[in-house]
PAVORO-744461 format. One record per atom (N, C-alpha, C): residue number from 0; atom name; x, y, z; chain. Coordinates in Angstrom, 2 decimals, always signed. Layout:
<sites>
SITE  seq  atom        u        v        w  mol
SITE  NUM    CA        X        Y        Z    A
...
</sites>
This chain:
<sites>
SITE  seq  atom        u        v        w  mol
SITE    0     N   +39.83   -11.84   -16.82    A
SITE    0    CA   +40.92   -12.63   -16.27    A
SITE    0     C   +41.29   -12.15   -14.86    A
SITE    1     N   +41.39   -10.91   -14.89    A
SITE    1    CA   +41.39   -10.19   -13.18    A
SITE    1     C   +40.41   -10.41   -12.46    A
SITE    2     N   +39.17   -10.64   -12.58    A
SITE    2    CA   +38.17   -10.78   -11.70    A
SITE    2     C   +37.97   -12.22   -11.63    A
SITE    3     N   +38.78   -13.28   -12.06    A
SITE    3    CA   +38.86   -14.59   -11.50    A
SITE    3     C   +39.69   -14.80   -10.96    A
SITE    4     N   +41.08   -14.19   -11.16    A
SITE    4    CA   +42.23   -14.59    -9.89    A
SITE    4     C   +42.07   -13.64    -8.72    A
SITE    5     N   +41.41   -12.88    -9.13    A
SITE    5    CA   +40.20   -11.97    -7.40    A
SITE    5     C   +39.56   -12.95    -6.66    A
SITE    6     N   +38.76   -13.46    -7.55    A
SITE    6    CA   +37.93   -14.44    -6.74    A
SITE    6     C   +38.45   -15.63    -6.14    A
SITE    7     N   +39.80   -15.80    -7.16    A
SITE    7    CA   +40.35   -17.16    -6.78    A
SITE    7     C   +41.34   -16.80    -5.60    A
SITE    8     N   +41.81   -16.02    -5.72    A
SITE    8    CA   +42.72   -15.60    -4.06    A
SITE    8     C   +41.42   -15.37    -2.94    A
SITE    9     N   +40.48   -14.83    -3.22    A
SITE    9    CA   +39.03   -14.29    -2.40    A
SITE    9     C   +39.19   -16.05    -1.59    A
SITE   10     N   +38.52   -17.00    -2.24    A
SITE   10    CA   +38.09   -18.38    -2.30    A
SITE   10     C   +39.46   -19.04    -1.61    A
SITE   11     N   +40.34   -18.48    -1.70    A
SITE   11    CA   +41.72   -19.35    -1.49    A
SITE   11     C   +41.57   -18.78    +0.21    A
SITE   12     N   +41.84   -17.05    +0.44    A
SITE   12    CA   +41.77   -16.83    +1.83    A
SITE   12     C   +40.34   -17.52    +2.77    A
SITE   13     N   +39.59   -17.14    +1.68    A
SITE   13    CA   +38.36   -17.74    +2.81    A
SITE   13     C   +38.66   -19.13    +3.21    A
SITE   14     N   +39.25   -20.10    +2.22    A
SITE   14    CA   +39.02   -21.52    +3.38    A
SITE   14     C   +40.01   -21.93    +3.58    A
SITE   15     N   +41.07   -20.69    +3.79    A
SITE   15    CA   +42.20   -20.39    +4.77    A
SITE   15     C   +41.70   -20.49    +6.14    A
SITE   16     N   +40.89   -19.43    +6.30    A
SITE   16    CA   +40.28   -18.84    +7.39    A
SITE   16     C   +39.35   -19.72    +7.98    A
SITE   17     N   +39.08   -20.40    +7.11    A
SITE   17    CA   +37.80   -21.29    +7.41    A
SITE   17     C   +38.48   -22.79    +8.02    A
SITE   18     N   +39.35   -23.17    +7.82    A
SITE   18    CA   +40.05   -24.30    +8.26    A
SITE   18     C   +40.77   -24.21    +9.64    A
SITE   19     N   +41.14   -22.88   +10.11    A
SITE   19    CA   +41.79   -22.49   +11.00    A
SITE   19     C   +40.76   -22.40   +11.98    A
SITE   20     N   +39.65   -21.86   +11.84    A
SITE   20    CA   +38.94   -22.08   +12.50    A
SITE   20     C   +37.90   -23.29   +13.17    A
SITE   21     N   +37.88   -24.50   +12.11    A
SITE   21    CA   +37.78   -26.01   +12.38    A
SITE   21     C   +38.73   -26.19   +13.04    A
SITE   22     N   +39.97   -25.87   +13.54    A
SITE   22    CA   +41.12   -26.53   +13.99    A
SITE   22     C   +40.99   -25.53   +15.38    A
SITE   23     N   +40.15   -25.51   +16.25    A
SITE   23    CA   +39.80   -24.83   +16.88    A
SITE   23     C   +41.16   -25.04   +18.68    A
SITE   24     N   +41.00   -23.85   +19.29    A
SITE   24    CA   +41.76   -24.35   +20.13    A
SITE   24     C   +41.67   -24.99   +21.15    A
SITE   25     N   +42.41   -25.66   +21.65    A
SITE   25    CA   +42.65   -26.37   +23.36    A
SITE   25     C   +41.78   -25.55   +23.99    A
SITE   26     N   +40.75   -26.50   +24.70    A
SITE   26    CA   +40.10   -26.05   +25.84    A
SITE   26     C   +40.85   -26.54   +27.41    A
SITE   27     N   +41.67   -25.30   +27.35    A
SITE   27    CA   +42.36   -25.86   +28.47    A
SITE   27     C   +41.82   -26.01   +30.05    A
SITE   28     N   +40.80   -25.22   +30.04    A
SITE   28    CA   +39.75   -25.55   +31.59    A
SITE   28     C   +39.22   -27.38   +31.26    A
SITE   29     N   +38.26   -27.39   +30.02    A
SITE   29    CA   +38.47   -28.95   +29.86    A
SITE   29     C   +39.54   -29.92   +30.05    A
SITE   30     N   +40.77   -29.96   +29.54    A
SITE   30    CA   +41.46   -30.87   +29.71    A
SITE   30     C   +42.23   -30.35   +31.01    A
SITE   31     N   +42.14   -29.71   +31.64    A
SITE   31    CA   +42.57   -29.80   +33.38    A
SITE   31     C   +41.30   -30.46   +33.91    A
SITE   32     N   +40.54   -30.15   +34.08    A
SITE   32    CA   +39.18   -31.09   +34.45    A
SITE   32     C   +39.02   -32.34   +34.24    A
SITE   33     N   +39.98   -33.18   +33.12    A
SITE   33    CA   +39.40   -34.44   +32.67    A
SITE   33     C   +40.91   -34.70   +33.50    A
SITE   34     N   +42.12   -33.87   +33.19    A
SITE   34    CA   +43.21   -34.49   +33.99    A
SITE   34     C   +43.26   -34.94   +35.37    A
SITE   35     N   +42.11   -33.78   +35.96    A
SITE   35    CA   +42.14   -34.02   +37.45    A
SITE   35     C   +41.31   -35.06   +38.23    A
SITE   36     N   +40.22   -35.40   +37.08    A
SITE   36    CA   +39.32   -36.38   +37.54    A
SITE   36     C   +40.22   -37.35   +37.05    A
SITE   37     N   +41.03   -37.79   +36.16    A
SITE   37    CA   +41.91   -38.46   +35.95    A
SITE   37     C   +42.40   -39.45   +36.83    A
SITE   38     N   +42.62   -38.42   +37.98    A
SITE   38    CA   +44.52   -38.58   +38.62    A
SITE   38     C   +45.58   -38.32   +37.94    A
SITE   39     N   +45.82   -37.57   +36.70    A
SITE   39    CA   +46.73   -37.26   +35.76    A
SITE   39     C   +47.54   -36.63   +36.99    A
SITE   40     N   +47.08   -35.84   +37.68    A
SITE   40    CA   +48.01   -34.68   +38.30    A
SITE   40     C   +48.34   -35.13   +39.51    A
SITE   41     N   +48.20   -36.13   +39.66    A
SITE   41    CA   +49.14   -37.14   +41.10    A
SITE   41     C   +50.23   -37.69   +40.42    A
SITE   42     N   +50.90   -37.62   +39.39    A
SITE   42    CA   +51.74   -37.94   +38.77    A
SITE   42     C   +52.22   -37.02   +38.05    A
SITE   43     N   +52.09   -36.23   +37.26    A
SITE   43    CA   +52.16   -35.43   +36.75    A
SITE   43     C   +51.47   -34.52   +37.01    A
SITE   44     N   +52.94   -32.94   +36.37    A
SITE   44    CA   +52.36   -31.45   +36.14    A
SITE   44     C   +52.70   -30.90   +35.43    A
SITE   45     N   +52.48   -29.70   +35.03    A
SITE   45    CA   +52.91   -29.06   +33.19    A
SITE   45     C   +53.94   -28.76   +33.82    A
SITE   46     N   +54.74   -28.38   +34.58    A
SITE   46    CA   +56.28   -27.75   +34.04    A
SITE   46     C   +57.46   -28.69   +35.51    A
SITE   47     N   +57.01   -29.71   +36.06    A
SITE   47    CA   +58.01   -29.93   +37.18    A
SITE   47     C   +57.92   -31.51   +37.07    A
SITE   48     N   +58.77   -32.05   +37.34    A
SITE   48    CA   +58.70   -34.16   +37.04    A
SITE   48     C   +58.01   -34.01   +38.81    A
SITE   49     N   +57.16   -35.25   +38.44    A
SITE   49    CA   +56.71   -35.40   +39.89    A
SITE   49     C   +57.16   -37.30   +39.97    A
SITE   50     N   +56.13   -38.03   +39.91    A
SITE   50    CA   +56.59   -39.47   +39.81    A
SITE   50     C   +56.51   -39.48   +38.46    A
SITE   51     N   +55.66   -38.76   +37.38    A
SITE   51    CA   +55.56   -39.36   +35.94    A
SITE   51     C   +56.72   -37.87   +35.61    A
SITE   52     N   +57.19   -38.00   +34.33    A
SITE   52    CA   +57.38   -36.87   +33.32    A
SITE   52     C   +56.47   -35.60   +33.58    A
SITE   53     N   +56.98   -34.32   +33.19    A
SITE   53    CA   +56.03   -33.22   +33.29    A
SITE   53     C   +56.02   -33.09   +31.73    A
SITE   54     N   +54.34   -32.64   +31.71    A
SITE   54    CA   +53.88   -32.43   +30.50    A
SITE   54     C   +55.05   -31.75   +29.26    A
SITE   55     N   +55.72   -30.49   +30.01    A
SITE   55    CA   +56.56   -30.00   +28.91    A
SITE   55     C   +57.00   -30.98   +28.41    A
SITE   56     N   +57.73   -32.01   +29.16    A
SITE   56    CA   +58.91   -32.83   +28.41    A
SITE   56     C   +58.20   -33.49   +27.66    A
SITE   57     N   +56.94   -34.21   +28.00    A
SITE   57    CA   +56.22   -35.14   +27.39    A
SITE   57     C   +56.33   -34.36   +26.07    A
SITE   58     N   +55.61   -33.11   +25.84    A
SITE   58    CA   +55.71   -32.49   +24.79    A
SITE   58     C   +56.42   -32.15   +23.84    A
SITE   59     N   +57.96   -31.98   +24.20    A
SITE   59    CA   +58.96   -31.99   +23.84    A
SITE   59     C   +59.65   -33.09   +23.13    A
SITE   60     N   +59.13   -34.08   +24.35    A
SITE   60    CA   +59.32   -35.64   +22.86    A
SITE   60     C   +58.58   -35.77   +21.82    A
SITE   61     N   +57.76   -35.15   +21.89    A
SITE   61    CA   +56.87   -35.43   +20.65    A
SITE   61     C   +56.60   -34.44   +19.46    A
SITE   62     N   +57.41   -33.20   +20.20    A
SITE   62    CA   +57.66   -32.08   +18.88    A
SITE   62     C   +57.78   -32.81   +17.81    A
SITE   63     N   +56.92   -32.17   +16.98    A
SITE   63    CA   +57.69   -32.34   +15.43    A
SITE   63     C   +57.48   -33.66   +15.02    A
SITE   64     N   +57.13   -35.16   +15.46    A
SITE   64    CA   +56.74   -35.95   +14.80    A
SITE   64     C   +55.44   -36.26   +14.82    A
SITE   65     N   +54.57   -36.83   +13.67    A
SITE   65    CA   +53.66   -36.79   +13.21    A
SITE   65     C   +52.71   -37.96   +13.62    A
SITE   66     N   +53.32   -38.63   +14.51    A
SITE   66    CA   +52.68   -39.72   +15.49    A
SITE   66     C   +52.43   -39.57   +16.55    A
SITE   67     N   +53.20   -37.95   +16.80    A
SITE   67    CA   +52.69   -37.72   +18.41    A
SITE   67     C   +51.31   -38.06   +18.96    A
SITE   68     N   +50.46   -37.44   +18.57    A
SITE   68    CA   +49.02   -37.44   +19.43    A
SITE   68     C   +48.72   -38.82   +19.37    A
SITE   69     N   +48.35   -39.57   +18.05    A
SITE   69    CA   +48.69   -40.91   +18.25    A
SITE   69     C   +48.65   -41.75   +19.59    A
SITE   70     N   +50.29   -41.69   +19.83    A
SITE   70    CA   +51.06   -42.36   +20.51    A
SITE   70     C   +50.66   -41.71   +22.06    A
SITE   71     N   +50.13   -40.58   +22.01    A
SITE   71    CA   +49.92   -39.99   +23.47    A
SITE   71     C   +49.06   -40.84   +24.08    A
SITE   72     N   +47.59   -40.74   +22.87    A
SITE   72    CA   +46.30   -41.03   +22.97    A
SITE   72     C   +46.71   -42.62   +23.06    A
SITE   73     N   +46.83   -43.24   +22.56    A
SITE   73    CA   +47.20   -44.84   +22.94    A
SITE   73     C   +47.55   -44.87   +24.37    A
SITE   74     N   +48.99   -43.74   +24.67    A
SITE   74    CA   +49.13   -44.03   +26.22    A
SITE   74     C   +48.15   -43.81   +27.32    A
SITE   75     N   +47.58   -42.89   +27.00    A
SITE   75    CA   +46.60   -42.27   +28.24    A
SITE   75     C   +45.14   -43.30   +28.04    A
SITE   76     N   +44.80   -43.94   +27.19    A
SITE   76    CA   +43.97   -44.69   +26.74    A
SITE   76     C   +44.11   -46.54   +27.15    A
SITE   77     N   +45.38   -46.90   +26.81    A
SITE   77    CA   +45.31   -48.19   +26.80    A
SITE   77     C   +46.10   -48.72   +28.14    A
SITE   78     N   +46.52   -47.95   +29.23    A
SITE   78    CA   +47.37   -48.68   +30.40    A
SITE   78     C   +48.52   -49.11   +30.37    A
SITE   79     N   +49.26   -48.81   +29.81    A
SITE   79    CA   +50.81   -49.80   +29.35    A
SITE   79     C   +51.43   -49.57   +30.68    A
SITE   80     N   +52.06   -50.53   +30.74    A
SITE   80    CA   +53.41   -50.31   +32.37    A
SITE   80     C   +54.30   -49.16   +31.92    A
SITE   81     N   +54.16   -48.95   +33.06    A
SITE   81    CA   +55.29   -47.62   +33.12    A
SITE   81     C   +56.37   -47.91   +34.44    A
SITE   82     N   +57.68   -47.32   +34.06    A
SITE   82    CA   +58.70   -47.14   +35.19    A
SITE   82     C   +58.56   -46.27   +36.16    A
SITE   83     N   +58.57   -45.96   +37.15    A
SITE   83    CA   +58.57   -44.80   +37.85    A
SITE   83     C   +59.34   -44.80   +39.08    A
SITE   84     N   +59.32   -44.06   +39.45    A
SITE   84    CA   +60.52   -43.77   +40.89    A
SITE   84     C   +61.01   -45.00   +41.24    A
SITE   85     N   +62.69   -45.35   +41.19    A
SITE   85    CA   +63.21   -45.92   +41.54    A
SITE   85     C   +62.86   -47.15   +40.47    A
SITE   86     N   +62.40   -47.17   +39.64    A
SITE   86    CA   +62.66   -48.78   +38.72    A
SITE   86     C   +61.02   -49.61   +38.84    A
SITE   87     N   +60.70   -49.19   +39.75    A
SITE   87    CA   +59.02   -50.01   +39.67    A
SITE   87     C   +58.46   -49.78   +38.38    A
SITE   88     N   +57.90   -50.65   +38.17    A
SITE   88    CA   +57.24   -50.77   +37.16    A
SITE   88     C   +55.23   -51.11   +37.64    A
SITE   89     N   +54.77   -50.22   +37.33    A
SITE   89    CA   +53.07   -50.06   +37.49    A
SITE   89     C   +52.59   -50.04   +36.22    A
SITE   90     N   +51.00   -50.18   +36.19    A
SITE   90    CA   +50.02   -49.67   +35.18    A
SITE   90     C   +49.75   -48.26   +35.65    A
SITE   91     N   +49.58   -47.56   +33.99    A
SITE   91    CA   +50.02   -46.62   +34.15    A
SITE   91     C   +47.76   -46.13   +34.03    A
SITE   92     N   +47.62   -44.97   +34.45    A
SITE   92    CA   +45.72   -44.92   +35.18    A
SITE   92     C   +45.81   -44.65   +33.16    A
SITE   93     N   +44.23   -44.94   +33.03    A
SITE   93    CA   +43.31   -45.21   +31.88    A
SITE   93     C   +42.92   -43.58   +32.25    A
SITE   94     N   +42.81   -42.67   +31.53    A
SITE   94    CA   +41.54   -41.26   +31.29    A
SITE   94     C   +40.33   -41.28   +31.30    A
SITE   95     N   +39.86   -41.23   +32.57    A
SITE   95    CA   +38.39   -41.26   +32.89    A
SITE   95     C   +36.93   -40.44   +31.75    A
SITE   96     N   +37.53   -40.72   +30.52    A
SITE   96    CA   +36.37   -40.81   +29.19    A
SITE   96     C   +36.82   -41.35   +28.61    A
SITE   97     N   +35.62   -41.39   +27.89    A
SITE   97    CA   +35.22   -42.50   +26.85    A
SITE   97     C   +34.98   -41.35   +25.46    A
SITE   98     N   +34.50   -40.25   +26.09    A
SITE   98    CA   +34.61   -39.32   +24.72    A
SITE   98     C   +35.72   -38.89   +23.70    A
SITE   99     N   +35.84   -39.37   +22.53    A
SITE   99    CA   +36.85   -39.57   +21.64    A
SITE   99     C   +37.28   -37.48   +21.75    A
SITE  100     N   +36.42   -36.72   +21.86    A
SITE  100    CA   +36.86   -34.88   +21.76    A
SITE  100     C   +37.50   -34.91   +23.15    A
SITE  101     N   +36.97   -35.48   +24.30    A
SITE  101    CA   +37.41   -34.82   +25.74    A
SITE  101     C   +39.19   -35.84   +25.12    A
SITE  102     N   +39.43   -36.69   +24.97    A
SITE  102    CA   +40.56   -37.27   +24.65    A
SITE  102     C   +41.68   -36.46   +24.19    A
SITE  103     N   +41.08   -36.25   +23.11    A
SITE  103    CA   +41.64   -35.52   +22.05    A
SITE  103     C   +42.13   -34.15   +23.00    A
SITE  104     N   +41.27   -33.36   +22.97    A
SITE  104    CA   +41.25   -32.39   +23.44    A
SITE  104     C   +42.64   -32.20   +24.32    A
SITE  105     N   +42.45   -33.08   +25.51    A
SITE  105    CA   +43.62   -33.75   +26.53    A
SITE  105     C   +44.89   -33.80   +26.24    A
SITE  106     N   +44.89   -34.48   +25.10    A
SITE  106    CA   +46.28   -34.85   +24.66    A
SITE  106     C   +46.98   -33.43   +23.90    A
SITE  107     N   +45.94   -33.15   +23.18    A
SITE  107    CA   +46.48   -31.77   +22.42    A
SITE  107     C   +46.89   -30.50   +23.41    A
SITE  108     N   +46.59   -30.75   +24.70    A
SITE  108    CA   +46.66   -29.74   +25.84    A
SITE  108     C   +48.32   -30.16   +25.98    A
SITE  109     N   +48.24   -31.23   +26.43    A
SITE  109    CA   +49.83   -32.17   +26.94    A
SITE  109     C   +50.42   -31.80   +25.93    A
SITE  110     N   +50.03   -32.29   +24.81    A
SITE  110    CA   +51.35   -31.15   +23.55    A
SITE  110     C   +51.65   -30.14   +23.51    A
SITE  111     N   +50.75   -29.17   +24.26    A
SITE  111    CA   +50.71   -27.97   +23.91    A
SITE  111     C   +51.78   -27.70   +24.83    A
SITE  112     N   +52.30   -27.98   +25.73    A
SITE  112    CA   +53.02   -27.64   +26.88    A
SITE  112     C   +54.31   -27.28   +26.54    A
</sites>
């Protein structure tokens, strides 16, 4: 009976360990690279409002609910109008990939902030 709840805590940490490591981290040299070919950063920067939101805040709205990345990835993806300095309203730039990881990646950076 001891040498199965050994194994079964053994089996339990390992794909502890093992999941954490699928959930690998932000490549943050990547997603500055995809931001900058972007134009992300003519509008935005991680910690100061320029014409868009700075990443922190972006991040900050999206603490804690479970639609964040979602809703990021839709924005940086699909163009929606945006407000910006003084009440104009523009299209807001598309993320120069098409790769569903460099995306990802991106957005999970912007959360990370």
């Amino acid at each position: 009976m001891k040498l199965r709840l050994i194994v079964g805590l053994l089996f339990g940490l390992s794909a502890a360990m093992s999941m954490s490591s699928v959930s690998a981290a932000v490549d943050e040299e990547g997603a500055k690279a995809l931001a900058k070919s972007s134009d992300c950063l003519k509008c935005h920067a991680v910690d100061k409002d320029k014409k868009g939101p700075s990443y922190k805040k972006v991040a900050a709205k999206y603490k804690g609910k479970a639609d964040g990345e979602d809703k990021v990835t839709k924005f940086v993806t699909s163009g929606p109008k945006v407000k910006v300095d003084g009440g104009k309203e523009e299209d807001h730039k598309v993320v120069d990939s098409k790769d569903p990881k460099q995306i990802k990646n991106l957005v999970q950076w912007i959360l990370a902030q």
